[in-house]
C-alpha positions as CSV (number, residue, x, y, z in Angstrom):
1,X,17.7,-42.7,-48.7
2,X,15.8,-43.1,-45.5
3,X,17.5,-41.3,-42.4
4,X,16.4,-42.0,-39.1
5,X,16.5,-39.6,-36.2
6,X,16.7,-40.1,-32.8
7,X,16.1,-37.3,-30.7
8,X,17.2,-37.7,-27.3
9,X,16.8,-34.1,-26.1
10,X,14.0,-33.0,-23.5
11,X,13.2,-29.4,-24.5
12,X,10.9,-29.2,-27.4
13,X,11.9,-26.5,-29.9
14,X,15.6,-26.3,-27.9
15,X,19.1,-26.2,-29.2
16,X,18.8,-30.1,-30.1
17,X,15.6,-30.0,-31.9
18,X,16.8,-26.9,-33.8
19,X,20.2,-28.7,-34.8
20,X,18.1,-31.5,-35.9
21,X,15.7,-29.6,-37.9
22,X,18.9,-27.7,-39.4
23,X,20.2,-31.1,-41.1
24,X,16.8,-32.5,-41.4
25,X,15.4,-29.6,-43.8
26,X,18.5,-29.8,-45.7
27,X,18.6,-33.3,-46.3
28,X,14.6,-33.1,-47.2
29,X,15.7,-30.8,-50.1
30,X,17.4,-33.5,-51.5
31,X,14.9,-35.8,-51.7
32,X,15.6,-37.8,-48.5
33,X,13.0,-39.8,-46.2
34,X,13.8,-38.7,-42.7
35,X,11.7,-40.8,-39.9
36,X,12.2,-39.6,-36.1
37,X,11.7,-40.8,-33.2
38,X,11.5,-38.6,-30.1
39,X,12.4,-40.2,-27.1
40,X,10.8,-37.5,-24.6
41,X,7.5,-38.8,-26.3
42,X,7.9,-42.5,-26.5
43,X,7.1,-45.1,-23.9
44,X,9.9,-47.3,-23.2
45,X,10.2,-49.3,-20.2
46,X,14.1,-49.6,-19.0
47,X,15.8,-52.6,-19.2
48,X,15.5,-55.8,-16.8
49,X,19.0,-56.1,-17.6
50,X,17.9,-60.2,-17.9
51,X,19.7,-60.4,-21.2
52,X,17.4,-62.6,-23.0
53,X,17.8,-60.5,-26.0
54,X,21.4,-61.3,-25.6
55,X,21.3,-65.3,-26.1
56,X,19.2,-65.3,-29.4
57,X,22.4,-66.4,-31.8
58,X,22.3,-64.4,-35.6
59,X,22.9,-60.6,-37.2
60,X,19.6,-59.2,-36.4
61,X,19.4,-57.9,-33.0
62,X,17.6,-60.3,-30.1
63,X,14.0,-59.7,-28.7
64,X,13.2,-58.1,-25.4
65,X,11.1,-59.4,-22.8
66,X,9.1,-56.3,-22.9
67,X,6.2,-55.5,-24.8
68,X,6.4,-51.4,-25.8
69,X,7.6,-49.4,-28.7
70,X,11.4,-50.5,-28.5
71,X,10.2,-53.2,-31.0
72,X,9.1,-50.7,-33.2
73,X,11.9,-48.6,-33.2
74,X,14.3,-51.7,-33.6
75,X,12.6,-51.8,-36.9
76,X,13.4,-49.1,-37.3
77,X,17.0,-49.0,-37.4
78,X,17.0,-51.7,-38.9
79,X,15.2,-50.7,-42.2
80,X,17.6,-47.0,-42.0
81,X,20.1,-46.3,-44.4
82,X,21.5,-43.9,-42.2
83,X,20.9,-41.9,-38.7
84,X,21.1,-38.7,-36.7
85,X,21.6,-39.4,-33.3
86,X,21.4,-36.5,-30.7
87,X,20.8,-36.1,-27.1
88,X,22.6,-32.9,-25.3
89,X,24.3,-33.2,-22.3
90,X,22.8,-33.6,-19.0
91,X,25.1,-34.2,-15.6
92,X,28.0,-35.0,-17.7
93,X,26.1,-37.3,-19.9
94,X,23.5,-37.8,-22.5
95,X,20.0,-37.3,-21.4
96,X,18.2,-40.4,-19.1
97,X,16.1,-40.7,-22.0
98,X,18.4,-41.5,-24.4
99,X,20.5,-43.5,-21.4
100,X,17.6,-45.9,-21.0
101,X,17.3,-46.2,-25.1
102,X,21.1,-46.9,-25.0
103,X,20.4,-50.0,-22.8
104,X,17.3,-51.4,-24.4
105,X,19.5,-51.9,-27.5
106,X,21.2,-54.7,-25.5
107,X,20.3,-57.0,-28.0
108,X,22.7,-55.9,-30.6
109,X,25.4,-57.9,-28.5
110,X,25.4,-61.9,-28.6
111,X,25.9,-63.2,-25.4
112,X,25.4,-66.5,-24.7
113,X,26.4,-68.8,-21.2
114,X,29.6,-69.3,-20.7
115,X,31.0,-66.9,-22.9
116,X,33.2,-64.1,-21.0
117,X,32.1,-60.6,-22.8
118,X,29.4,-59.9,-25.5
119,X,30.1,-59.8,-29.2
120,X,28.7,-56.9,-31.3
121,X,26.3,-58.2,-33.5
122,X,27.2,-55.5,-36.4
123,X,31.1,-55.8,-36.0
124,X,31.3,-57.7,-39.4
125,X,28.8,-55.6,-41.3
126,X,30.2,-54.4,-44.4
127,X,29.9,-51.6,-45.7
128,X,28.9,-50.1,-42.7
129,X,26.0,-47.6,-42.3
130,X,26.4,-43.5,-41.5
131,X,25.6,-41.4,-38.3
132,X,25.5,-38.0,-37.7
133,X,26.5,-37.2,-33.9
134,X,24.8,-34.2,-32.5
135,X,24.9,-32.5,-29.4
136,X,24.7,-29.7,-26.9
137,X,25.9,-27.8,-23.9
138,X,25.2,-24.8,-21.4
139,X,29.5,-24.6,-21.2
140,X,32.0,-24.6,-24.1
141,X,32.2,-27.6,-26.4
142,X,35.5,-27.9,-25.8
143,X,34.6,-29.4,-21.9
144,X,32.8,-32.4,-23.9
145,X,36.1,-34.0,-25.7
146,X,37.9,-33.3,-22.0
147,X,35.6,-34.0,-19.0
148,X,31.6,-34.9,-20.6
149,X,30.9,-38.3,-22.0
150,X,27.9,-37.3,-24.0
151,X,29.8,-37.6,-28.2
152,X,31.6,-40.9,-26.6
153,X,28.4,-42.4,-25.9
154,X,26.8,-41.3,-29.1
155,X,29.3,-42.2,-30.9
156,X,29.3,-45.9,-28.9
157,X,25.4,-46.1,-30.2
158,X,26.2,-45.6,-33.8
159,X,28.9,-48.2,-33.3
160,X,26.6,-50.9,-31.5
161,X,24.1,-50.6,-34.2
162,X,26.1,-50.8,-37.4
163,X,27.1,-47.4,-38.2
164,X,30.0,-45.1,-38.6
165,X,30.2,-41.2,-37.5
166,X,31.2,-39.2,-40.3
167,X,30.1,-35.9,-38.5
168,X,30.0,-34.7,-35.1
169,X,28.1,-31.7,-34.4
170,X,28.6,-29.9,-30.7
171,X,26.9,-26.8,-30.4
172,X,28.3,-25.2,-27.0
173,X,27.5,-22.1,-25.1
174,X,23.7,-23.6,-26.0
175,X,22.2,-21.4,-23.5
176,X,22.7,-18.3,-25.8
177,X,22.1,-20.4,-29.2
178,X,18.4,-20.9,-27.7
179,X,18.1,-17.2,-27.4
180,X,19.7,-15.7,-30.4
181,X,19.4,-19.2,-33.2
182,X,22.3,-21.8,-34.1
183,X,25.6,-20.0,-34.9
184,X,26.5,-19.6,-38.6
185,X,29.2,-21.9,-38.3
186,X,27.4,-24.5,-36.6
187,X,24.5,-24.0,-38.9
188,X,27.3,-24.5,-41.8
189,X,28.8,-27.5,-40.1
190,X,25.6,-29.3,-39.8
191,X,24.8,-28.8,-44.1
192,X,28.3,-30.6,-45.0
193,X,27.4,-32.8,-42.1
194,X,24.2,-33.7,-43.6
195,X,25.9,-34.0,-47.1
196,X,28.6,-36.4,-45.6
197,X,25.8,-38.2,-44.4
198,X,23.9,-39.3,-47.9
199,X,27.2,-39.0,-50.0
């Protein structure tokens, strides 16, 4: 199965990429093809908001106007079986990195003239794909399902692109993960995340 990763985080080696590299080693052991992408390293421009993508009718998703690696990544996706999506949270939300991938993926919605609100391009995809949803915080996780919008969003992405969560990972208290390692438990629910994920 190829899994593909998106790594919104900023901090290389942080709490994120360790997560990632928690689910990522155990889903290698099982034979998996994991591609990532890592958003802090990859040029993409943000979007015109001109919704050309938007008008092209069909499944796939519609081309941007701009010429940079959003096209490659598209591909991407496309070709996944499955994805980890992770981007920890920053001001209440997910990273601006993974924010400005968020809205270059505008395409996956058809919107022509005249019509009142977009339709998702994937909503009729069956069976649908599988995400894993990881993130991060400084403060308890718990402040994430009650005031942050960082899961929500990840979870919108997985939607907007044809897949369905069957694990959400939130490591909180992050600032003392990055010192002392990922938590046994967290390390534990990201394996039976990463099962879920190929099962």
């Amino acid at each position: 199965m190829k899994i593909l990763v998106i790594n919104g985080s900023y901090r290389e080696d942080g709490v994120t990429d360790s997560a990632i590299t928690c689910a990522v080693d155990e889903l290698k052991l099982g034979g998996h093809e994991i591609e990532q992408v890592v958003l802090r390293d990859t040029p993409i421009e943000f979007c015109l908001n001109c919704r050309h993508c938007m008008q092209e009718p069909g499944e796939g998703p519609g081309s941007c106007v701009q010429d940079d690696d959003m096209t490659a990544i598209i591909e991407r996706i496309e070709s996944a079986d499955a994805y980890i999506l992770a981007a920890p949270v920053n001001f209440g939300s997910v990273t601006a990195v993974f924010k400005r991938f968020m809205e270059r993926l505008s395409g996956y919605g058809y919107w022509p003239a005249g019509q009142p609100y977009p339709l998702l391009r994937k909503d009729k995809v069956s069976p649908k794909k599988k995400a894993l949803i990881v993130s991060s915080c400084a403060a308890p996780g718990l402040l994430d399902r009650m005031v942050f919008g960082s899961v929500r969003q990840l979870k919108n992405t997985a939607h907007l692109i044809g897949a369905k969560p069957v694990g959400v990972v939130f490591v909180g208290y992050a600032d003392k993960a990055s010192s002392a390692g990922l938590r046994k438990r967290q390390v534990g629910e990201l394996l039976e995340s990463a099962h879920r994920l190929v099962a």
